[in-house]
C-alpha positions, 0 to 999 in steps of 0.5 A: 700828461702834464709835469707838476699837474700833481703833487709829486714824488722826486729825487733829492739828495745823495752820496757818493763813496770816493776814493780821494775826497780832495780829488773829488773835491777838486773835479765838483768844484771846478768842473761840474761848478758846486760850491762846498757847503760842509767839509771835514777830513773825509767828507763834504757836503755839495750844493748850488744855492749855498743852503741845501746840500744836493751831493755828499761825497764821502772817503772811507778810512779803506775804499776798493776801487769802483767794481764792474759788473755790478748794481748801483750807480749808472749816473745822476742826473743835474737838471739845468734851468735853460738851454743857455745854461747848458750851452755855457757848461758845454763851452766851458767842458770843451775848453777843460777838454773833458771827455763827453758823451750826448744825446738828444732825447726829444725830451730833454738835451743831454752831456754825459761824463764821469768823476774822477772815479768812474760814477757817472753823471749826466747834466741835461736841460729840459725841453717844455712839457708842452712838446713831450709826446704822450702815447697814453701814458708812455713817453717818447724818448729817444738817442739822437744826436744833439745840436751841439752848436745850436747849444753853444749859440744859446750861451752867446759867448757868455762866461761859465761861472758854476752850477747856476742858481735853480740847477736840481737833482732831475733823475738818477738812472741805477744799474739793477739786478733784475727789472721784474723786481726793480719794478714791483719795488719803485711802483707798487713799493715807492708809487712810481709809473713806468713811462717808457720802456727799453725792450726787456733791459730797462724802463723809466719811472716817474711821478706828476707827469715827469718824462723819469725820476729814476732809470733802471737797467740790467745792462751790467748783467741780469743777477748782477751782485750788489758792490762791497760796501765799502767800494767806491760809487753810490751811498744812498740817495733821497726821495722827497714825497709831497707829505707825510700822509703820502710817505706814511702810506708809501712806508705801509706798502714797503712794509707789506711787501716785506722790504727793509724799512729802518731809522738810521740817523733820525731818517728812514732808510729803505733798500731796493731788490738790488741793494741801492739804499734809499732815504724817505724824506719830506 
């Protein structure tokens, strides 16, 4: 199977709820490397290339603090364009010595870390298509532990200066409340494939090819209730489809399936099984 061999459906955009926004504010800018696009009182707009916004961050007038056991965020996912790259952020975290988790996939190289409010983010870097192993339409993923000094070699000393030009939204990985469901929703709803499975507890998805877009878990439980809508963790977030004709006929198949489809702000709004409100966007 070959990434981009086909138009595709990826993640865009999305918001987060805070608790302090100039504490987040603080963390984003200096330690994942945003620049700040928009920013009033209780919100500011995120991005890497000074245009396009890739993360809101956002305070209530009352936040609850981020709520265990429960579905939503387990992390997004910033997609770096070299290995050099993630060798200047792994430099420039340990320097901060910001507390790390890793993990190789064989597809992808990966760092793990949380915001100031426990959402999690993962900042990775691809390895080409060209080595990805296909078991028919499965991938092979794995959790090895990574090279980390082969990483930092990559950066050649060189100084971390933000989030470098190119960086996208590669996935976002959402704790649901039941997989069965999850799945019927993302795949016959929204047009993802399943690439990869883990047991009964999660599976991976994508579209053209991609090793996933989006994980699903229950690993905070199986029936996990959706979180108060004002606590603390994810808003919504924003799928892009290749055209209209392909979100006309995605809107359609939600529809038959009775799932919500609504305009909120001039954009359409859908919402999972598990309560994840999602934007259908171009």
């Amino acid at each position: 199977m070959n990434f981009h061999k086909e138009p595709h459906t990826f993640v865009g955009e999305m918001s987060l709820i805070v608790q302090d926004l100039k504490r987040s504010l603080s963390f984003y800018k200096d330690v994942i490397g945003f620049k700040v696009l928009e920013e009033s009182d209780k919100r500011a707009s995120l991005t890497v290339d000074g245009t396009h916004s890739l993360l809101s961050i956002e305070e209530l007038e009352e936040t609850f603090p981020k709520e265990p056991r429960t579905t939503g965020l387990y992390h997004f996912a910033l997609l770096l364009p070299s290995r050099e790259d993630l060798g200047k952020v792994l430099a420039h975290l340990i320097k901060l010595n910001i507390q790390l988790g890793s993990s190789d996939h064989l597809v992808s190289e990966a760092l793990y870390l949380s915001d100031p409010d426990g959402n999690g983010i993962e900042l990775y870097r691809d390895r080409p298509s060209s080595e990805w192993t296909w078991h028919d339409d499965q991938v092979e993923m794995t959790v090895d532990p990574i090279d980390a000094r082969g990483i930092l070699a990559e950066a050649e000393g060189e100084a971390w200066n933000g989030l470098p030009a190119g960086t996208v939204m590669g996935h976002i990985h959402l704790h649901v409340s039941d997989l069965k469901s999850a799945e019927e929703f993302y795949g016959k709803g929204l047009g993802f494939n399943v690439v990869s499975r883990f047991g009964n507890q999660a599976l991976f998805i994508s579209t053209g090819g991609y090793h996933h877009h989006i994980g699903l878990n229950t690993w905070n439980g199986v029936g996990a209730p959706a979180p108060s809508e004002n606590s603390v963790g994810l808003n919504w977030f924003t799928l892009h489809f290749p055209n209209e004709d392909k979100r006309k006929s995605i809107i359609h198949s939600l529809e038959a399936m009775g799932a919500t489809i609504k305009e909120h702000d001039g954009k359409i709004l859908t919402v999972d099984p598990s309560g994840n409100r999602i934007y259908l966007s171009l």
